[in-house]
N, C-alpha and C positions, 0 to 999 in steps of 0.2 A: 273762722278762717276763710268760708266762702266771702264772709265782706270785707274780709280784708283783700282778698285780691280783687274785687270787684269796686273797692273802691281806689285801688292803683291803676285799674285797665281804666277806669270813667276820667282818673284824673290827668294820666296818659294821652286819652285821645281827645280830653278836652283841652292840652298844651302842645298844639304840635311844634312848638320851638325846643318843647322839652324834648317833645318824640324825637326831634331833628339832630338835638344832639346829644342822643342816645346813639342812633344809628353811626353818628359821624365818629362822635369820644370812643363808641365800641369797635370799628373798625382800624380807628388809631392805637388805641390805646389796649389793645387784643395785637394787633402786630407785632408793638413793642415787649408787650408779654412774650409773643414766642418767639422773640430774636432773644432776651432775657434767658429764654429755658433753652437754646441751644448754647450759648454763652454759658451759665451757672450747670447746664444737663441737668435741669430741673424737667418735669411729664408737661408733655407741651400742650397736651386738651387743657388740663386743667389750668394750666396758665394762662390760655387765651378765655378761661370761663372766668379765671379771677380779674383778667383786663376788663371783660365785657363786666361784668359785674362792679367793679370801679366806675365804670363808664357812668354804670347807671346810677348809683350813689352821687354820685357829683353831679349829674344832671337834674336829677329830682331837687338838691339840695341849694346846687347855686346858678343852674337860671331860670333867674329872674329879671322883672326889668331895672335897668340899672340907668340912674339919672344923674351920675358923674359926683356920687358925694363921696367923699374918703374920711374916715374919722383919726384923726393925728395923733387923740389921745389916746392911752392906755385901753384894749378893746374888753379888757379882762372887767377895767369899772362897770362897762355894761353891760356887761352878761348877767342874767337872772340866774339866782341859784333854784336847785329843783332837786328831788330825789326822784329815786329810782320806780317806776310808775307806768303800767302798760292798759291804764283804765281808760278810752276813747281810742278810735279808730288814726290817728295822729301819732300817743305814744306809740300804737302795738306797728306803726309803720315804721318808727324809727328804732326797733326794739328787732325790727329783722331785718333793715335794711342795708348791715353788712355781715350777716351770715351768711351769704351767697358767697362774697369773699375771702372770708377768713376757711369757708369750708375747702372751695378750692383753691386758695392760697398754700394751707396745709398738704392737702393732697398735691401740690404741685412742686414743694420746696422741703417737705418732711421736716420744718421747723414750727413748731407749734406757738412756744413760746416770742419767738421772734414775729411769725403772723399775727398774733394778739396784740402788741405791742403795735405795730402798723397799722391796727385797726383802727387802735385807742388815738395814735397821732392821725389818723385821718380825719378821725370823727372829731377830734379838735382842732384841725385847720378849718375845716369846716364851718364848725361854729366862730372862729376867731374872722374867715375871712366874710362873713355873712355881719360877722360885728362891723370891720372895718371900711367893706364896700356898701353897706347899708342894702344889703340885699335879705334879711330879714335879724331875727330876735336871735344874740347868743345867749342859748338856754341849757341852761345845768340838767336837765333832765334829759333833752336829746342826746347831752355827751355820754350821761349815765346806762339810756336806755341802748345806744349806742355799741357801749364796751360791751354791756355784760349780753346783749346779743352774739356780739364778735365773738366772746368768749364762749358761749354756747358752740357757734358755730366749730370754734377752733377744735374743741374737746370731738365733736361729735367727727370729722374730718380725722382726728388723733386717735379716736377709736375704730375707723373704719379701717386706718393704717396697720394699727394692730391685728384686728381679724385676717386680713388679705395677709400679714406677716406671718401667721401664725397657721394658717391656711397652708399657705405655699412651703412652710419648713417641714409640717407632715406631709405632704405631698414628695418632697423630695427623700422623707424618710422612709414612706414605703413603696417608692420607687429604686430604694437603695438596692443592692444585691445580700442577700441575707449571708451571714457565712464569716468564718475565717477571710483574712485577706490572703492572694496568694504569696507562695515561698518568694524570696528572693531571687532564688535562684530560675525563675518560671520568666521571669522581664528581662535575661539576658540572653542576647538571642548565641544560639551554636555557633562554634569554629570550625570553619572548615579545615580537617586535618590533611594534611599533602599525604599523596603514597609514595612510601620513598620506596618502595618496591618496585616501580615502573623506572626502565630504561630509556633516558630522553635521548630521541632522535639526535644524530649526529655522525660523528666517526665510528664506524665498524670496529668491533673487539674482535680481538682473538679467537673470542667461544663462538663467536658465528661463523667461524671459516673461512671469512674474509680475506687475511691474512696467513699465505703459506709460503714454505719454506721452499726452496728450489732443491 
């Protein structure tokens, strides 16, 4: 694992176009995320994690130098087939390079199945537009090594939801009040009863002497 990131930081700061638009796609495309997560009221860290994270997937993957060729035919003829395969520092990068995404895609959307799904079509636009701009090789094995990273990430993001659920609902349970719930009759607030025994101010009665006879 340590050459695996050490050979993402060497290849990083040996493309600073890459770097360039990391920094740029992650600042874009992180905004658009949390405009997204106040629109859908999806968790808005994790949505700017799963922007920044897109960011960097597409930068690692499609820039490169591009010399104006388009391929008109079918990009799918040119794809190399491959299986699934994380032996050289290559596969094992495309083998986590959208687990970062799919993890907080999940924790940001609480759809598991749907973030998976997004992964799997990104990671095949990718290799489809790398066929058609000739910006490098569509290969069956990055698509492969791809998904079932995604799919790691997704589960492991889907499990951390359940803990935090599962967490928080005993929490609420023995923060509960132990006990009977109260009467009915305990939530209705008293009537003030009037005293009809009190004499309201006004005209003098007879029994006060008010009134006498000549």
């Amino acid at each position: 694992m340590r050459d695996l990131y050490r050979d993402g930081f060497d290849y990083l700061t040996s493309r600073p176009d890459v770097t360039a638009a990391l920094l740029l796609g992650g600042l874009v495309l992180g905004a658009l995320a949390l405009l997204a997560a106040q629109v859908f009221r999806w968790g808005r860290i994790a949505s700017v994690l799963a922007g920044v994270s897109l960011a960097l997937a597409l930068s690692v993957t499609l820039v490169r130098p591009y010399w104006g060729g388009v391929l008109l035919g079918d990009p799918l003829l040119v794809c190399v087939p491959g299986v699934f395969s994380v032996a050289g520092s290559g596969a094992m990068l495309n083998f986590v390079m959208l687990m970062p995404l799919a993890f907080f895609g999940v924790l940001a959307t609480k759809r598991p199945l749907l973030v998976a799904l997004g992964c799997a079509s990104v990671s095949a636009g990718i290799e489809i537009s790398q066929a058609v701009f000739e910006l490098g090789v569509c290969d069956g094995q990055d698509f492969l090594n791809n998904s079932v990273g995604a799919a790691l990430g997704t589960l492991a993001g889907w499990l951390l939801l359940l803990a935090f659920g599962r967490n928080r609902r005993q929490l609420r349970r023995e923060a509960a009040p132990v006990g009977p719930p109260p009467p009915l009759w305990a939530s209705v607030p008293a009537r003030v009863v009037p005293d009809h025994e009190t004499v309201p101010l006004g005209r003098p009665t007879a029994a006060s002497g008010a009134w006498r006879r000549p």
